[in-house]
C-alpha positions, 0 to 999 in steps of 0.5 A, spaced: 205 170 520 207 171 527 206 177 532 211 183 531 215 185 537 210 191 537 205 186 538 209 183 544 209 188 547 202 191 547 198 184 549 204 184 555 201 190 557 194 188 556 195 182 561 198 186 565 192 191 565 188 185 566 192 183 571 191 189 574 183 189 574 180 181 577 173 180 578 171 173 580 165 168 576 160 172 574 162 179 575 167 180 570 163 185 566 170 190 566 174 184 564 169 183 558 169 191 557 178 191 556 176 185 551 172 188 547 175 195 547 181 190 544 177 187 539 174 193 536 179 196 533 181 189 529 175 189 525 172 182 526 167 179 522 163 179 528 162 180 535 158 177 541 157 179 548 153 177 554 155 170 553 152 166 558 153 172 563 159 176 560 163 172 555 165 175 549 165 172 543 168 174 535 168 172 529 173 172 523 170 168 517 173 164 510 171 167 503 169 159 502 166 153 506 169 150 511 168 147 519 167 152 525 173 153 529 173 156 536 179 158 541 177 159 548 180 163 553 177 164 560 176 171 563 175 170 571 180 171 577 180 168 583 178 171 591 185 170 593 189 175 596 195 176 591 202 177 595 206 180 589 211 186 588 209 186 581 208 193 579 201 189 575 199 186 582 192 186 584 189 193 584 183 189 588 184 186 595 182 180 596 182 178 589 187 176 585 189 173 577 192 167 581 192 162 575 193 165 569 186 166 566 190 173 563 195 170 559 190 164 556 186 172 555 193 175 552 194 169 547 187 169 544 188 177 544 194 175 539 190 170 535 186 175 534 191 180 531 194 175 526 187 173 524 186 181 522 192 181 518 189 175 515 183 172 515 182 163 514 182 161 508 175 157 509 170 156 514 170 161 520 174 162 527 171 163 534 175 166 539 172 165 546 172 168 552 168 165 557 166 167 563 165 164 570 171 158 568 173 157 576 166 155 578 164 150 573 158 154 571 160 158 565 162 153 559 155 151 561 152 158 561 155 159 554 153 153 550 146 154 553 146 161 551 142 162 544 147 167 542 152 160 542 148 156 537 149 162 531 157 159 532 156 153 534 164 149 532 166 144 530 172 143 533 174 146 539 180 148 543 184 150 549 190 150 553 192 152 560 199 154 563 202 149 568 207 151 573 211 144 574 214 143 567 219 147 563 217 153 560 214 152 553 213 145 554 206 141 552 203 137 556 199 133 551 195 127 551 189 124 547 183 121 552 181 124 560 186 129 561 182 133 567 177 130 573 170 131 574 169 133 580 164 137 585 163 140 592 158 136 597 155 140 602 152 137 608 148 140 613 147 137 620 141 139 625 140 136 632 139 140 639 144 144 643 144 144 650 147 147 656 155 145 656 154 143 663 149 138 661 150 135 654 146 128 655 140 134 653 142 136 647 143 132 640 151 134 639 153 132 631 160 131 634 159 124 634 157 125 626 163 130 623 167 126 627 166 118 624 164 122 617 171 125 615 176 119 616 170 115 612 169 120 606 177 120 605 177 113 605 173 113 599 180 116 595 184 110 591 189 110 585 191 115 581 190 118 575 192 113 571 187 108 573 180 108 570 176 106 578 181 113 581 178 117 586 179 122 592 175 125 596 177 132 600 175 134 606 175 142 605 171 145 610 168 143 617 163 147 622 160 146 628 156 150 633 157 157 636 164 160 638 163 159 645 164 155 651 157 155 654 153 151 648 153 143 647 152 144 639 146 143 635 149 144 628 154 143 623 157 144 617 161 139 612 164 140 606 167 136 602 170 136 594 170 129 590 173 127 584 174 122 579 178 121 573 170 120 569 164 122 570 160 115 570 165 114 575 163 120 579 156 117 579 158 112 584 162 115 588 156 121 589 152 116 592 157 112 596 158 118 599 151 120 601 149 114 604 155 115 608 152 121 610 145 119 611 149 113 616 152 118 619 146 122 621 141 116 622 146 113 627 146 121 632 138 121 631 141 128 627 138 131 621 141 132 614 141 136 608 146 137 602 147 140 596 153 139 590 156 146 587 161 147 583 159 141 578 165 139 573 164 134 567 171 131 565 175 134 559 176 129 554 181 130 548 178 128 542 183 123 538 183 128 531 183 133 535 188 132 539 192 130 532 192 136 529 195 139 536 201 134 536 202 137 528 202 143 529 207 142 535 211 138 531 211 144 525 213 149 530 218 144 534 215 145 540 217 139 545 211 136 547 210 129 551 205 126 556 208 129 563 203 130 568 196 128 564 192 127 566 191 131 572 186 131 578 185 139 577 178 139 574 176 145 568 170 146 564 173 147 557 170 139 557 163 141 556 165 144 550 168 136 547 160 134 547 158 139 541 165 139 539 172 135 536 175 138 543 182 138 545 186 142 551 194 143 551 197 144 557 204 149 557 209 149 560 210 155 565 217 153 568 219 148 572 221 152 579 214 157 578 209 158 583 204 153 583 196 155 580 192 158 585 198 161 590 198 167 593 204 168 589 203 166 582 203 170 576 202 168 569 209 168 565 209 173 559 214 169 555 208 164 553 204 170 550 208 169 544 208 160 544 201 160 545 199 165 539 203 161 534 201 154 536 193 157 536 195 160 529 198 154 526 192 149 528 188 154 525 191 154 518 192 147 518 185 147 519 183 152 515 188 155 511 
């Protein structure tokens, strides 16, 4: 089965409309409200909300035993201000569906309309749509809810639009394929003083200014090597914006990222004992904190093998191009109850890059991502 040029039509105008209507993670109550009102009419088997916050979960099921098969699209936009004379640009200021979060939502969406024509032959499949995917927080939300253990899946799968290839090209590999990564924050406290007389004060200038070429030069290798890291100083903070206080103060952000999460460990604790260094040798306080965890997503081998067929049964050009990324993603969480693989497709090779203020998602790739999700989903289940 394949989606009527009526069926194109509507998820495009759903996309749009999502596009319309950004909310940032953990606020995507509208969001999930558009999702259900599609899905209604459709008459799965079921239908979850509230997943881990506004997650939105159905269910069609087989006649027969088979294994739990979930699809995952994400809801959440981003807070960038989008720049876009699409008649569907961002209604929200401020906000924007800058990385195509909408569209992976429309090819779920059209999954879900095949899947209503004509259920599995066996088993059940999941279409997940998850929250709060741009902060790491919402696969783990999900999968902690007790609502997700009554659809807990088998096998699960995911794919991400990706600007730089051509359009409805797959990236594909088994193994590592997004880094783990999290933000470091660090706060430094010492003693302001008059500018006239900075020897009274304890000034964190001194530590800023060692720490973020020392941080930096934690980074090595690609993503093609096991021992890959980089550090990314983000943010930096000191004082107040005037000119008659010496700085008592100051902030520092940095993102890390490794290609595995044990290696991650590693280089979180090189990097806190390079910031307690750095305060010890100023005679400053520090504090810090992590946010925006992300474990690293791994392909599983079989089940990276049923998307290789299933592209392979359509014709779908797919090679190794650009995998593994240093782009992080949560869908990873999902591979530790799961047989998981993501997909990565082609959005055009000249297309605004993810997360630009000029990006929108390609609607041409509604109708490749429903096929190649409905063949996976037959060839597991019939």
């Amino acid at each position: 089965m394949t989606l009527t040029n009526s069926d194109i039509a509507e998820l495009t105008a759903f996309r749009r409309d999502l596009h319309r209507h950004p909310e940032l993670s953990g606020e995507e109550s509208e969001t999930a409200r558009r999702v259900l009102a599609a899905l209604v009419p459709l008459a799965p088997d079921r239908v979850l909300s509230g997943l881990g916050g506004h997650g939105v979960a159905t269910v069609f099921e087989g006649t027969a035993p088979g294994p739990t098969v979930l699809f995952r699209a994400e809801l959440d936009a981003l807070p960038i201000e989008e720049r876009s004379d699409a008649p569907h640009r961002s209604q929200v200021p401020g906000k924007g569906h800058l990385c195509g979060h909408d569209g992976h939502s429309a090819i779920l969406m059209g999954l879900a309309r095949l899947l209503s024509r004509r259920r599995p032959a066996r088993g059940r499949v999941v279409l997940m749509f998850q929250p709060a995917e741009e902060t790491g927080a919402g696969a783990a939300a999900v999968i902690a809810d007790s609502g997700f253990d009554t659809v807990s899946p088998d096998f699960a799968f995911s794919l991400h639009n990706m600007p730089g290839l051509p359009l409805g090209h797959v990236g594909l590999i088994p193994g590592p394929v997004n880094c783990a990564s999290r933000g470091l924050s660090m706060r430094f406290t010492g003693k302001s003083a008059h500018a006239s007389e900075p020897e009274n004060g304890t000034s964190p200038m001194g530590a800023l200014s060692d720490l973020m070429p020392a941080l930096t030069a934690l980074s090595q290798g690609s993503t093609q090597d096991a021992d890959f890291t980089l550090v990314t100083v983000t943010h930096a903070a000191m004082g107040a914006p005037a000119f008659g206080i010496a700085p008592g103060e100051a902030t520092l952000y940095a993102t890390l990222r490794t290609l595995t999460d044990d290696r991650m460990s590693a280089l979180c604790e090189t990097a806190l004992a390079l910031m307690q260094d750095a305060a010890t040798r100023h005679g400053l306080g520090v504090e810090h904190d992590f946010h925006d965890v992300f474990f690293h997503c791994e392909n599983h081998p079989e089940a990276t093998s049923l998307l290789f067929a299933a592209l392979d049964a359509l014709g779908i050009p797919h090679d190794a191009s650009g995998l593994p990324m240093r782009a992080s993603e949560d869908f990873g969480r999902f591979g530790h109850g799961a047989r998981s693989s993501m997909l990565f497709l082609g959005a055009g090779r000249a297309h605004a890059a993810l997360h630009n203020p000029d990006y929108d998602f390609p609607d041409d790739l509604i109708p490749i991502g429903t096929r190649i999700f409905s063949q996976v989903a037959r060839d597991l289940l019939g």
